[in-house]
BAZALO-965545 format. One record per residue: residue in three letters; x, y, z of N, C-alpha, C in turn. Coordinates in nm, 4 decimals, padded with zeros to 6 digits. Each point is the difference from the previous one (the first is absolute). Example, Ala and Ser with C-alpha at 12.3 -4.5 7.8 and 13.67 -1.06 7.14 Angstrom:
# residues 2
+-----+----------+----------+----------+----------+----------+----------+----------+----------+----------+
|  aa |       nX |       nY |       nZ |      caX |      caY |      caZ |       cX |       cY |       cZ |
+-----+----------+----------+----------+----------+----------+----------+----------+----------+----------+
| ALA |  01.3190 | -00.5690 |  00.7800 | -00.0890 |  00.1190 |  00.0000 |  00.0900 |  00.1200 |  00.0000 |
| SER | -00.0350 |  00.1050 | -00.0720 |  00.0820 |  00.1190 |  00.0060 | -00.0770 |  00.1090 |  00.0730 |
+-----+----------+----------+----------+----------+----------+----------+----------+----------+----------+
//
This chain:
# residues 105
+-----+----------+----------+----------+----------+----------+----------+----------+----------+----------+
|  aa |       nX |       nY |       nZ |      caX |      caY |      caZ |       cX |       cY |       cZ |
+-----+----------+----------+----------+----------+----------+----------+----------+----------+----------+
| UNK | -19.1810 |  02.4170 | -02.3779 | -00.0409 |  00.1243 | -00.0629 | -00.0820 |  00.0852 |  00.0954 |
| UNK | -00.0681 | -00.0753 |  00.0922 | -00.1136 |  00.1130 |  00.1051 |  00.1208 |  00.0499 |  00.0774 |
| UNK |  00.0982 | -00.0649 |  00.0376 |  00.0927 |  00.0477 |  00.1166 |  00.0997 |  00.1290 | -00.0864 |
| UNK | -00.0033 |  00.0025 | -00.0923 |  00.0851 |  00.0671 | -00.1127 | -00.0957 |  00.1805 | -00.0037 |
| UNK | -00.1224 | -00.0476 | -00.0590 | -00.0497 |  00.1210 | -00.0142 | -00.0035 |  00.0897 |  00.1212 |
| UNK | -00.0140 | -00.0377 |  00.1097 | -00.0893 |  00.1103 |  00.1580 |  00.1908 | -00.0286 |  00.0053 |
| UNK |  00.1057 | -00.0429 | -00.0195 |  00.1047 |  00.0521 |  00.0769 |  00.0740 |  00.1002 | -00.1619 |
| UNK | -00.0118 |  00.0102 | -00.0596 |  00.0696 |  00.0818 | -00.0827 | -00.1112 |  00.0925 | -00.0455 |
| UNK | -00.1617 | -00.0155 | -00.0836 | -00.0160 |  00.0673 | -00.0716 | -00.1116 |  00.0587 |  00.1292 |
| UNK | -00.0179 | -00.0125 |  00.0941 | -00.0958 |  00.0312 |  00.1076 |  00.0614 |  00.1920 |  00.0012 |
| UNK |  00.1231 |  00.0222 |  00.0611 |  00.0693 |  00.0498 |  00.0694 |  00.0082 |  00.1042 | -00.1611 |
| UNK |  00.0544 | -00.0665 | -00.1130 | -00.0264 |  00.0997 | -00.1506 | -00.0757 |  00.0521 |  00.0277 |
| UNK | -00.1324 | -00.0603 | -00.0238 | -00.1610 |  00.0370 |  00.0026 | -00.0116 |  00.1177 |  00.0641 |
| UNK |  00.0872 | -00.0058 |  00.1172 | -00.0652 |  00.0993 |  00.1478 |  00.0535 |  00.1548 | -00.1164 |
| UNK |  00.1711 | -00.0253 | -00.0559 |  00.0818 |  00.1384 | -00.0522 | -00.1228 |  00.0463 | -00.1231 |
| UNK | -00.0314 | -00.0814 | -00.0867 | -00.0647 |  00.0363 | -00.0694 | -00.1490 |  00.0590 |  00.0465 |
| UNK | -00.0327 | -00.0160 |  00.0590 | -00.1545 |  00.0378 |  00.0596 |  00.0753 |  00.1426 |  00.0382 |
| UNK |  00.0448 |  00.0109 |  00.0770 |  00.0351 |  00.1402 |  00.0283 |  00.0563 |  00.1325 | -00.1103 |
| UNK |  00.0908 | -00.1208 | -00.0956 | -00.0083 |  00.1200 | -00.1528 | -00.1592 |  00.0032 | -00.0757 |
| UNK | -00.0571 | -00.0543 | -00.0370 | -00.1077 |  00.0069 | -00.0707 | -00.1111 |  00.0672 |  00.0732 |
| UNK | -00.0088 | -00.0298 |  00.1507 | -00.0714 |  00.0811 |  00.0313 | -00.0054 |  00.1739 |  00.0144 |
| UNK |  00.1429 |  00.0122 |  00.0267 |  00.0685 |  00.1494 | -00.0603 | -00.0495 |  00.0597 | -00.0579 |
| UNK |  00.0552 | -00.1120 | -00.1364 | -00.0173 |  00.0723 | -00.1417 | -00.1906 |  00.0262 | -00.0059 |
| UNK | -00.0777 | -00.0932 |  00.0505 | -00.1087 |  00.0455 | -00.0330 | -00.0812 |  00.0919 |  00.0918 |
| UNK |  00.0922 |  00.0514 |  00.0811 | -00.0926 |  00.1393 |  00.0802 | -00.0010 |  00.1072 | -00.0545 |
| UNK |  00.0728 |  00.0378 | -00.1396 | -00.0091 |  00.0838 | -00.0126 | -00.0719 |  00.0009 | -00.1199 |
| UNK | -00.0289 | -00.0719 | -00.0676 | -00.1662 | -00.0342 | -00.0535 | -00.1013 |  00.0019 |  00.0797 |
| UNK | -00.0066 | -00.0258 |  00.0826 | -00.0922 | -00.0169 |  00.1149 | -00.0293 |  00.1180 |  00.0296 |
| UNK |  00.0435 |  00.0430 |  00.0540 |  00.0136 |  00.2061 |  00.0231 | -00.0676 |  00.0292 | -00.1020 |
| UNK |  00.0291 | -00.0069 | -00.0945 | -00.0283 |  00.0831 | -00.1131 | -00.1463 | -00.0217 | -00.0770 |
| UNK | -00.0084 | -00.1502 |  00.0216 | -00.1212 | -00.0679 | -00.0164 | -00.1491 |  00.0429 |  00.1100 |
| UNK |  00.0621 | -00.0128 |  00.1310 | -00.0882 |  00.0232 |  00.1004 | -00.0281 | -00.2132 |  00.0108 |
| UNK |  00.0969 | -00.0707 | -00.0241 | -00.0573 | -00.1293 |  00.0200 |  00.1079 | -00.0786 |  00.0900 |
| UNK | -00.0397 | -00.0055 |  00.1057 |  00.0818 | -00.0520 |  00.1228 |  00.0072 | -00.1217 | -00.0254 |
| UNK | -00.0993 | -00.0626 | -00.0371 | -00.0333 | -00.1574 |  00.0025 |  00.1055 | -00.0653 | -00.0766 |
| UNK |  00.0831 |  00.0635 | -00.1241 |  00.0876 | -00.0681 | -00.0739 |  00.1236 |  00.0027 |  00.1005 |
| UNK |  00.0613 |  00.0678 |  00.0712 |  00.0540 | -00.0289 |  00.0841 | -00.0269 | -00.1553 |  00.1256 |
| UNK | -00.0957 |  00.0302 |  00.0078 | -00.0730 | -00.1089 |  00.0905 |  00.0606 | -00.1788 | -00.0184 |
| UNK | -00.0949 |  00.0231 | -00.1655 |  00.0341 | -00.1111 | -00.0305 |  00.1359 | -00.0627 | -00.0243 |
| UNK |  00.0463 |  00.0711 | -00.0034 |  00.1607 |  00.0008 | -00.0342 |  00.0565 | -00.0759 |  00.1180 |
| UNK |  00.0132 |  00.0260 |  00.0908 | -00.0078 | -00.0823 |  00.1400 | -00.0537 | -00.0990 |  00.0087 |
| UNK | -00.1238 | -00.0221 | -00.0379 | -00.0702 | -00.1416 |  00.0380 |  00.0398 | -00.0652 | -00.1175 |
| UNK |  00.0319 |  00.0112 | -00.1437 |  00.0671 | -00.0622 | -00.0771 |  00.1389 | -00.0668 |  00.0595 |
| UNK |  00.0717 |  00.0882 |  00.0381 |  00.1457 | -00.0629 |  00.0507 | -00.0384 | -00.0721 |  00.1383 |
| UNK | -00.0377 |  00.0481 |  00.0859 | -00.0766 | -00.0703 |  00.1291 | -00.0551 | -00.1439 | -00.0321 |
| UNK | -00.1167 | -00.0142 | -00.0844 | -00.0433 | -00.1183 | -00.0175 |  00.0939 | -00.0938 | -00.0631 |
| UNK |  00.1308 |  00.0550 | -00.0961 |  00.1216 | -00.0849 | -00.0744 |  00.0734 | -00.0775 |  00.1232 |
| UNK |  00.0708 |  00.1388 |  00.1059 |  00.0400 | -00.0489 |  00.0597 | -00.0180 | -00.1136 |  00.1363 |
| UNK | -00.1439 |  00.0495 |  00.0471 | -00.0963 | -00.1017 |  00.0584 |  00.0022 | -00.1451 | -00.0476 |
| UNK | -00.0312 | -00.0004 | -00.1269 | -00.0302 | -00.1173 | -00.0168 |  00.1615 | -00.1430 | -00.0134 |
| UNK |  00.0977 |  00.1245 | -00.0601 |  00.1438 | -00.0215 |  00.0343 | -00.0054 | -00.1002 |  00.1268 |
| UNK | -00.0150 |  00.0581 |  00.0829 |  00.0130 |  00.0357 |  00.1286 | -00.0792 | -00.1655 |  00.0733 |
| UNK | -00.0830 | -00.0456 | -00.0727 | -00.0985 | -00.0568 |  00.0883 |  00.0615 | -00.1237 | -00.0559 |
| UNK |  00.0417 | -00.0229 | -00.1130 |  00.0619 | -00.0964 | -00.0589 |  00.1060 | -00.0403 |  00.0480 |
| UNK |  00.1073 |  00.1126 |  00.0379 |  00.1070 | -00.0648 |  00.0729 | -00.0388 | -00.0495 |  00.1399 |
| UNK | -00.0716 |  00.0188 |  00.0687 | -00.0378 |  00.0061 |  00.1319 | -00.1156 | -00.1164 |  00.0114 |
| UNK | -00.0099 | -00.0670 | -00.0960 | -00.0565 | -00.1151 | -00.0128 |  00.1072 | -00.1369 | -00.0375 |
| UNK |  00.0797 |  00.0528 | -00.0593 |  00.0637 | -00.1057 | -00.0469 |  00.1203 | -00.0036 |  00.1502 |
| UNK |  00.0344 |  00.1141 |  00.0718 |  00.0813 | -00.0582 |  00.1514 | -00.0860 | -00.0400 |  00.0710 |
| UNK | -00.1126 |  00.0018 |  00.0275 | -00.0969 | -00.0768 |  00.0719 | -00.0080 | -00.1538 | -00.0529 |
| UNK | -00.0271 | -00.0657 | -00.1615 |  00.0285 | -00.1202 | -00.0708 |  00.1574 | -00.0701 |  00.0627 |
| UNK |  00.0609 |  00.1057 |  00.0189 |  00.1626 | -00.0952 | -00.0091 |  00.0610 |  00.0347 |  00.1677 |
| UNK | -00.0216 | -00.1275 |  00.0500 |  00.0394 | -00.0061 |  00.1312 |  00.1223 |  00.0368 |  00.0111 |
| UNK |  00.0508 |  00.0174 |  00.1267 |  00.1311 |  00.0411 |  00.0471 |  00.0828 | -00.1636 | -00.0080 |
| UNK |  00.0916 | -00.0076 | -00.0685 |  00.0053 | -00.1784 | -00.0792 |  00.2040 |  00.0300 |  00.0009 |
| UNK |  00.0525 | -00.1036 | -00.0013 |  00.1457 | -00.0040 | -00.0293 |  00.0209 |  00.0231 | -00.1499 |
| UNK |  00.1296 |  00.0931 | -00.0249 | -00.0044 |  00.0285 | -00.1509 | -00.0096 | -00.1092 | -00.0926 |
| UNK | -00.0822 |  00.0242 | -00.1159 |  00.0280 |  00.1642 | -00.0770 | -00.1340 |  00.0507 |  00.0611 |
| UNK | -00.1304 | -00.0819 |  00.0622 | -00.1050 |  00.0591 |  00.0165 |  00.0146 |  00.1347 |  00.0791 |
| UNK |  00.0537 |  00.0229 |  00.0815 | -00.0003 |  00.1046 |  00.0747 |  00.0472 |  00.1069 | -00.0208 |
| UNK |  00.0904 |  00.0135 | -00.1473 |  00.0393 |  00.1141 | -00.0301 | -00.1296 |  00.0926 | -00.0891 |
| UNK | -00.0678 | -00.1365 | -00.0741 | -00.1479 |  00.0728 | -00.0845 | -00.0839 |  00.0784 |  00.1505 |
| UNK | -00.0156 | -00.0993 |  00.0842 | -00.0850 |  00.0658 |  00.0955 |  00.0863 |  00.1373 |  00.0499 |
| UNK |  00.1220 |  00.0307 |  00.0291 |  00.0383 |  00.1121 |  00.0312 | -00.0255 |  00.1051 | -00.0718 |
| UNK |  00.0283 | -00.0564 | -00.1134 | -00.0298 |  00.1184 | -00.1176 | -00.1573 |  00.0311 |  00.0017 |
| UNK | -00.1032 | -00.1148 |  00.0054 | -00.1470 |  00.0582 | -00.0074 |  00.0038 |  00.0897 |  00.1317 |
| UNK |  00.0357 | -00.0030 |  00.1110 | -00.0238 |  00.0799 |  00.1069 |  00.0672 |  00.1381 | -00.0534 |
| UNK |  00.1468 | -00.0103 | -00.0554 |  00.0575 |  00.1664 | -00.0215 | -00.1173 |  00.0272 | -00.1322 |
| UNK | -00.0566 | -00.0672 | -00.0706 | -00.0283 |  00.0713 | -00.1030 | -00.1767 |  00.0474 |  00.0642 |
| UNK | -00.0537 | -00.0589 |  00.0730 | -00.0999 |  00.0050 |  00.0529 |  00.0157 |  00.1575 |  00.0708 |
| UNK |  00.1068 |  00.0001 |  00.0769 |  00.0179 |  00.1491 |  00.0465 |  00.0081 |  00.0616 | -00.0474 |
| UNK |  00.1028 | -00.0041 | -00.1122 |  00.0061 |  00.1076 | -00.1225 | -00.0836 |  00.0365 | -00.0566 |
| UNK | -00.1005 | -00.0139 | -00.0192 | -00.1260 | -00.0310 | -00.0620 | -00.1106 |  00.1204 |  00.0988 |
| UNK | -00.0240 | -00.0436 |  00.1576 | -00.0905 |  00.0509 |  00.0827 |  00.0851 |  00.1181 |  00.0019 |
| UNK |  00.1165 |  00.0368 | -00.0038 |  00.1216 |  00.1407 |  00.0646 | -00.0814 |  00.0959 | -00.1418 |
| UNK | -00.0169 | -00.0996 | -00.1109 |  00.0221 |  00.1263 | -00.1148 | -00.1801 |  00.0121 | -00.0302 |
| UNK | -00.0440 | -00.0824 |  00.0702 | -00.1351 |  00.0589 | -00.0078 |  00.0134 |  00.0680 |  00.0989 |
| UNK |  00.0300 |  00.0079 |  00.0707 | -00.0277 |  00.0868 |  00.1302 |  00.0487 |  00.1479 | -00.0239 |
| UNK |  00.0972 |  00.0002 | -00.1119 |  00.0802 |  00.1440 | -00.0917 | -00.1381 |  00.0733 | -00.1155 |
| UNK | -00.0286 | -00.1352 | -00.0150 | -00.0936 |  00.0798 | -00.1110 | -00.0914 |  00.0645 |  00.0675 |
| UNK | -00.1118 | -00.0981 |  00.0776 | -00.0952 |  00.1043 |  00.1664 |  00.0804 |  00.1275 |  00.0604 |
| UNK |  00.0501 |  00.0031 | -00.0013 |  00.1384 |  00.1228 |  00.0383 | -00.0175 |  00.1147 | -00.0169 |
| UNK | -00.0169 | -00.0617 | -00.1395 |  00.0659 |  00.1201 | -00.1745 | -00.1981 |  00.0729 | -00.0208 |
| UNK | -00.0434 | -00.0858 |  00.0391 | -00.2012 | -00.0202 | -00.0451 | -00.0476 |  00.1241 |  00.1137 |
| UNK |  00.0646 |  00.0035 |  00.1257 | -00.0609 |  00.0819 |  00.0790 | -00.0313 |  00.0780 | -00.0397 |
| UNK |  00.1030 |  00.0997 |  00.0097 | -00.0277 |  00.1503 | -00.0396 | -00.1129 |  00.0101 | -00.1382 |
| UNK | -00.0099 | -00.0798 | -00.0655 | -00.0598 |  00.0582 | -00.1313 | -00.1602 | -00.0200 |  00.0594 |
| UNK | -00.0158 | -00.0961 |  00.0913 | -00.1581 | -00.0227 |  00.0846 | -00.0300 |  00.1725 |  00.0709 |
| UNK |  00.1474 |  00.0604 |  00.0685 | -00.0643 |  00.1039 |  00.1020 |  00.0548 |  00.1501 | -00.1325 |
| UNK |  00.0342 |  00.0137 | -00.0765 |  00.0365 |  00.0861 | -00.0960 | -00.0176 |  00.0189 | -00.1177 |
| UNK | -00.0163 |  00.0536 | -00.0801 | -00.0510 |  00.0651 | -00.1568 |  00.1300 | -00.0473 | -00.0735 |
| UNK | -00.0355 | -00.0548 | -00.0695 |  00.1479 |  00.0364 | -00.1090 |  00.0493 |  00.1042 | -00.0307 |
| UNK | -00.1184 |  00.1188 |  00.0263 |  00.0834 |  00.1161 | -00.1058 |  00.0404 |  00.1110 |  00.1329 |
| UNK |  00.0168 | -00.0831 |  00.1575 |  00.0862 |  00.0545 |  00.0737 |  00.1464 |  00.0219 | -00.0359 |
| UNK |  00.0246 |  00.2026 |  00.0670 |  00.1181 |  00.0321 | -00.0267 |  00.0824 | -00.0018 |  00.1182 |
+-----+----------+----------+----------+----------+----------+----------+----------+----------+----------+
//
């Protein structure tokens, strides 16, 4: 299940962070409250992080071994990446809202 979540729902996480955060800039604007944006990121960030640390613990647990072991360990390494790639999407997506206003036109 750790190798499951950071390789399928890691990489979700990243699509969804980027709609919701969308949708809430323009509350944000309107509000004058940047910070709900903010969190919005470190919500999906910390999901996918922690995704992330789980798979990348469990290919470190499972040596490089003759099958079937080595196919779990392959998979903790792809899902381990999958995992750091789509955090690395969400930090991405986070910039601009650190150097810009939401209610930039």
């Amino acid at each position: 299940m750790r190798i499951w979540f950071a390789l399928l729902a890691a990489p979700l996480l990243a699509l969804t962070d980027q709609s919701v955060a969308y949708a809430t800039a323009g509350w944000a604007c309107a509000h004058q409250h940047a910070a709900v944006v903010h969190a919005v990121h470190v919500v999906f960030l910390a999901a996918i992080t922690a995704g992330t640390v789980m798979a990348w613990r469990c290919w470190r647990a499972t040596p490089e071994m003759p099958e079937p072991a080595a196919s779990r360990h392959f998979l903790a390494g792809i899902a381990a990446a999958s995992g750091a790639l789509s955090a690395l999407a969400v930090l991405a997506m986070w910039i601009p809202n650190w150097l810009l206003s939401p209610c930039f036109n």
